[in-house]
N, C-alpha and C positions, 0 to 999 in steps of 0.2 A: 317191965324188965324182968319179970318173973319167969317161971319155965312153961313151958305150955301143957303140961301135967296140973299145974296145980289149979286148972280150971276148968270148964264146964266149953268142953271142945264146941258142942253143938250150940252155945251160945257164942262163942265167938267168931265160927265160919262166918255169922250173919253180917259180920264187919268189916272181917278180914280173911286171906287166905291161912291154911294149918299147913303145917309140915308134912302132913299127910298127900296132900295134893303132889307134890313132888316126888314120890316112892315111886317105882317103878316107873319112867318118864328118863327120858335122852337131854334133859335139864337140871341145868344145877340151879340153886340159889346164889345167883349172880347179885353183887354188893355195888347200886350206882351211887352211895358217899364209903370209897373204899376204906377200912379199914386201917388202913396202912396209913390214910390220910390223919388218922384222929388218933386220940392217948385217954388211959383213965376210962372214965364214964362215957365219954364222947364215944369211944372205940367199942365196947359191950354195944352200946344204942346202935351201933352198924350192920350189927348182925340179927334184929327184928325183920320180923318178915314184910315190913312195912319198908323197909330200906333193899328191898331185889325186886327183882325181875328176872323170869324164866329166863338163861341164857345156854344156849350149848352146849355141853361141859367142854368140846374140845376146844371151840370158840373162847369159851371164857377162861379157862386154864392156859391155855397156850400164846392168846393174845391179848384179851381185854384187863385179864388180873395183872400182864407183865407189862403192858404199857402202863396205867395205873401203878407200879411202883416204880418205873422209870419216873415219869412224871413227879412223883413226890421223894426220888432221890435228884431232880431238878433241881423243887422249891426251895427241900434243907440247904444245897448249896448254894443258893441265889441268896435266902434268909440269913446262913449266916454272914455274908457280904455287905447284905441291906437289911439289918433288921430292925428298919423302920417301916418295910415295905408291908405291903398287905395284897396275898394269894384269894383271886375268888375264883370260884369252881361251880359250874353249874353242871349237872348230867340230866340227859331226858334218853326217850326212847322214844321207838314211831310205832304205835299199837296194830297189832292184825285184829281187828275187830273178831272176826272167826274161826281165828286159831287159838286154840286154849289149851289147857293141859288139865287133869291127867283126860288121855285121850282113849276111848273103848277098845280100839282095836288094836292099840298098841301095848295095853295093859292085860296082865293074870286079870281073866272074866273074878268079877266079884260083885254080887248083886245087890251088897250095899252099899257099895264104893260109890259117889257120886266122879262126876266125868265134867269135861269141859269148864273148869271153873276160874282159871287163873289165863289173864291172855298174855301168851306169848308176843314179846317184839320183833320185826323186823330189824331193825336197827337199831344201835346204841351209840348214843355221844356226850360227849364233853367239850365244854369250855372250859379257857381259865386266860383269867385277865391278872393280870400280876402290876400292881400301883406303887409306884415310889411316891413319896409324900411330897417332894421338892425336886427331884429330876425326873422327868418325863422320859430323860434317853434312856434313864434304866427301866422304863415301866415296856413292858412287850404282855402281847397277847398270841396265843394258838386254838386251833381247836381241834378234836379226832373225831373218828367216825367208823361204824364199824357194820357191814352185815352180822346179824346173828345167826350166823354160818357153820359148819366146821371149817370148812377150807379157805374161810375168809381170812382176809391183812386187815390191818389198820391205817384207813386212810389218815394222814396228817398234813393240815390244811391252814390258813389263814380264818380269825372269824367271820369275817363277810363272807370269803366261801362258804365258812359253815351256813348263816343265814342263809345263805342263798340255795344250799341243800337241803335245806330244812325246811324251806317256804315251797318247794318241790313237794318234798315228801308231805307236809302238813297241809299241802293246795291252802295254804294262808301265809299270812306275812309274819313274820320270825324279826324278833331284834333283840340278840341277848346282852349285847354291855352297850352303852351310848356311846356311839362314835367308833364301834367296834372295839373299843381300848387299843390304840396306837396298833393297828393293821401294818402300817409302813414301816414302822420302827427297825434301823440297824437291826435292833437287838430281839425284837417279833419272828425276825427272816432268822437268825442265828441259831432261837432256842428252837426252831420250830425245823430248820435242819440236823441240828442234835439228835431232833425224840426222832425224825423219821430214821436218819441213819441207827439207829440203836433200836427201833423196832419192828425195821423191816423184816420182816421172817422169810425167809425159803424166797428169795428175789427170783433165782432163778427158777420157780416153780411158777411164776407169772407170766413168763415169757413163752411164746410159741417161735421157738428156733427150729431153724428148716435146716434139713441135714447135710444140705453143702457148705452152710455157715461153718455147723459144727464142725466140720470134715476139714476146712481150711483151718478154724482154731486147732483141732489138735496134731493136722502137720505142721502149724509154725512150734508147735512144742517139743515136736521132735528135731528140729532144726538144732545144729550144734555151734552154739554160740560164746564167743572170745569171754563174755560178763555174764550178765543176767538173763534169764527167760525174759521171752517177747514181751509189752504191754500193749492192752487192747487199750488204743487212744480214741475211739470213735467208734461209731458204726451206726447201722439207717435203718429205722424204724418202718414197717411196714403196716397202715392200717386202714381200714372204711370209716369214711366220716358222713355224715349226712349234708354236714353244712358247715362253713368256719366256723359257728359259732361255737361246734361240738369240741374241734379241734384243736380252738384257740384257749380255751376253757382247759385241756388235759395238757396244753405248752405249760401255758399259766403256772398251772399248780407245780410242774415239773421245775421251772425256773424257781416257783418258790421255796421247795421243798431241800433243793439237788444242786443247784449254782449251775446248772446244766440247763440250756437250750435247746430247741431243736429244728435247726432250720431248714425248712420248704424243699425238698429238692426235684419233687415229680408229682403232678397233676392227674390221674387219668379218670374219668367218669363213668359210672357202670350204672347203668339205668336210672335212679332218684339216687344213689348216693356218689363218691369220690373214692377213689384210691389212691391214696396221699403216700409219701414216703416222706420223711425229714429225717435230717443226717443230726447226730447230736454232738452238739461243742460245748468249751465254756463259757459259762454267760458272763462276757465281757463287755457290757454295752456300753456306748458314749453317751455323752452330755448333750441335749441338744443345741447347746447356748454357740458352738463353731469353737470352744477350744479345745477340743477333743479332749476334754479329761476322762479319763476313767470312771465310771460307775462303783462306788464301794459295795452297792449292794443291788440285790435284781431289779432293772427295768420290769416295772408292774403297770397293769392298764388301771386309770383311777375312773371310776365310774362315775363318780361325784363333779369333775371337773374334765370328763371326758379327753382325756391324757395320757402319756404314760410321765411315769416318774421314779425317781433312785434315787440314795442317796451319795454326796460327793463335796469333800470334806465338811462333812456333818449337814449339810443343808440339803432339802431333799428339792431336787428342780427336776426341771424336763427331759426326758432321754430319747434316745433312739432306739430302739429294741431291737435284739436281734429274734428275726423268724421267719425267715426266706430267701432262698438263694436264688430265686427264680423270678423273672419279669413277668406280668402281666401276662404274657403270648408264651409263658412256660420256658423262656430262652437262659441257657444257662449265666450266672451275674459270674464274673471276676470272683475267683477265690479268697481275695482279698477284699472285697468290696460286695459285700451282702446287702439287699435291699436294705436302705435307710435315710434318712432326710439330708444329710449331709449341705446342710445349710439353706437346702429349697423348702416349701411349700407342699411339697408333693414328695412320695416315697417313691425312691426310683434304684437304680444302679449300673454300672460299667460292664458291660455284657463281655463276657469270653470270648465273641465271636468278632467284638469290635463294637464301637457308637457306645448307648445309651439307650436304656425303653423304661418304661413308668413300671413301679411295683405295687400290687393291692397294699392298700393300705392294712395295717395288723387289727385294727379295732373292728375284732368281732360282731358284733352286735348289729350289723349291717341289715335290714332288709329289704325285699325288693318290692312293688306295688301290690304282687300279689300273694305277699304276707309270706311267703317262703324264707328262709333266710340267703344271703349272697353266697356265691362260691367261695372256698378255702381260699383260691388263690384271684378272685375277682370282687372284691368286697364294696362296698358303695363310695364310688368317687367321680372326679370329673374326670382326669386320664386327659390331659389335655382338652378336653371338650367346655361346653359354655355351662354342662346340666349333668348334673348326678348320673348314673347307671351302673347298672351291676347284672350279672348271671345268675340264675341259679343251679342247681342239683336236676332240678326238675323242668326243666326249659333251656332251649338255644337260642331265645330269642332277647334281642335287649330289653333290660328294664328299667323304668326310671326309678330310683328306690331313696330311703330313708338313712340319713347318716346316724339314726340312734331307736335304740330298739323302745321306745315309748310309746304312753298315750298321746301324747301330745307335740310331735315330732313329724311332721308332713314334708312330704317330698319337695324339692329344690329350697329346701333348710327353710322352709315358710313354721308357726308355732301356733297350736292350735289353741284355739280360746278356752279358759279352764273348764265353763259349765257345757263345753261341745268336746271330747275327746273322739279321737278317732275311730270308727264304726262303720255300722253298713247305712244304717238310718233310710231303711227303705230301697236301697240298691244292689245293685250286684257289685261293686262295687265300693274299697274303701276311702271314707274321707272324713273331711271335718272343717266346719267354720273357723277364720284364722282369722288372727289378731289384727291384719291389714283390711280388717271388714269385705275379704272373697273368701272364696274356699280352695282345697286344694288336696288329693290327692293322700292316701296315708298309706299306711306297710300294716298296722294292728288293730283287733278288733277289741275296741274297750269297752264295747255298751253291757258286756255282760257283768265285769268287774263296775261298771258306774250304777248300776241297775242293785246290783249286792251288797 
């Protein structure tokens, strides 16, 4: 805790990075246990060079350092409500192995200056699981995430998401609090729409608006009206998706973030990927139990028990989600009647045009024989038939495919044996030994993962 003056510089680079490193460089000394978090001695210890990592200066000034004191203007008012509860915070970052700083060409030439020493991150994140001692409904968890950008936002996300972006970016398995720390929680969904609303920067700097859009928003502005100016109640997203999986994955986080949906409204295929449109509303979903009660909180897909589920008067059961207006065959559903279970076995809805037709099912994770994921809007089901099948992006032909994206997960819902996971094992072809002592058919290639 001393100054870095009153020591033998060239003795301690050998251990650690100097302030030196950082002089002329487009990097600050970015703080991953913030300052702001700690008091006393804890707060000096924040500022060792041992507690940063190169980050952006615009990056970290403008977004990483302000969510970081959003966040701990959260916990003082959760604390003093509960202060029995107990705040944990974990931050990491994703290393560029080959990016480092101070960097040759972007520094004053100086030929004792050493270069390349400190590695800059891609990425920067946090968790925080926040624990009541005796009630769990008060106990919520979030997490953020961030490029270390200038022009980057700050994603804010559910923990599992995070794991699940971190096991991405680490190509390894990620598990930061056990059990995620109450994921589902009321109050999970609540604090984690708080930080996003409050640290969303420059929203519309996000958005690629086409200029007819514009052009309509600002004549309804000029319009002269009896009360208030117009409100924008809606409006339809335009994007490319590879696969549902892509798609259902950025609904997801959007219903978790925003109490906003976005549901399905146009299909159309352009060589391997989709051109998807979904219109956005509020996320009002039902109960799946047939008493139509209201949803308190977002309809979420549970991985664990391959479901969705919400909370509804304090109990968290099964729902319907909303995330498609469109049938199977693209045909438009009833305005009132959006794809949903509504008491069947299968997802369907009341078409605009008259009758009823089957609706892809929402649970992403679909894939098809030949390991590609399902369509957005043709995800793996039966659709009236006797035997699974699904689309892909990359094919017009039917497939029989897998209703869950695992090792161990074979087509017409057969479970493959633990020490045989689904692979090529010598074929062109994936499969794997199943528990009814035949074989059968898989969607994923596990022998590389069973082999490491």
């Amino acid at each position: 805790m001393s100054p870095e003056s009153q020591f033998d510089v060239d003795q301690i680079k050998q251990n650690q990075a100097i302030n030196g490193y950082y002089i002329y460089t487009d990097y600050d000394r970015g703080q991953l246990n913030p300052s702001s978090a700690q008091c006393g001695k804890g707060r000096d210890a924040t500022f060792t060079l041992t507690n940063v990592a190169p980050m952006d200066d615009a990056f970290y000034r403008h977004h990483w350092y302000k969510v970081g004191k959003e966040v701990n203007r959260m916990l003082t008012t959760e604390l003093q409500q509960n202060p029995a509860a107990t705040p944990y915070l974990i931050t990491g970052t994703i290393p560029q192995a080959n990016y480092r700083i101070p960097q040759k060409e972007k520094s004053a030439q100086d030929e004792q200056r050493e270069y390349e020493k400190v590695t800059v991150p891609s990425h920067v994140w946090t968790a925080l699981c926040f624990k009541h001692p005796t009630n769990d409904k008060e106990s919520f968890s979030l997490g953020y995430f961030g490029q270390n950008q200038p022009d980057s936002s700050i994603e804010v996300m559910s923990v599992r998401d995070l794991n699940n972006k971190l096991i991405e970016l680490y190509d390894d398995m990620v598990k930061i609090f056990v059990d995620d720390c109450f994921p589902e929680n009321e109050k999970s969904q609540e604090m984690a729409k708080s930080l996003y609303i409050n640290v969303q920067l420059q929203p519309l700097q996000q958005l690629q608006i086409t200029p007819n859009v514009m052009k309509t928003y600002e004549k309804a502005l000029k319009f002269s009206f009896a009360s208030e100016k117009p409100t924008v109640t809606d409006m339809t997203i335009s994007l490319f998706s590879d696969s549902s999986y892509t798609f259902s994955k950025q609904t997801e986080k959007l219903k978790y973030v925003s109490d906003t949906a976005c549901l399905l409204t146009s299909v159309k295929r352009n060589a391997s990927t989709e051109l998807l449109e979904c219109k956005t509303v509020p996320e009002k979903s039902k109960t799946e139990d047939g008493s139509g009660e209201d949803c308190t909180s977002a309809c979420l897909y549970n991985k664990e028990t391959d479901d969705y589920k919400c909370y509804s008067k304090q109990n968290l059961v099964k729902c319907s989600p909303l995330y498609s207006a469109i049938t199977v065959k693209g045909e438009k559903c009833k305005a009132d009647h959006p794809c949903g279970i509504y008491g069947w076995s299968a997802y369907w809805c009341n078409k605009e045009s008259g009758g009823w037709y089957y609706c892809s099912p929402p649970v992403y994770e679909t894939k098809a024989q030949s390991g590609d994921y399902c369509r957005a809007n043709h995800a793996c089901s039966k659709y009236g038939k006797s035997l699974d099948y699904c689309y892909t992006t990359k094919s017009e032909q039917k497939q029989k495919c897998c209703t869950r994206d695992d090792c161990f997960t074979a087509v017409d819902g057969k479970t493959c044996k633990s020490e045989h996971p689904c692979g090529y094992y010598g074929q062109s072809y994936l499969w794997c030994n199943t528990t009814d002592g035949s074989w059968a058919y898989c969607c994923k290639n596990c022998e590389q993962q069973e082999s490491s």
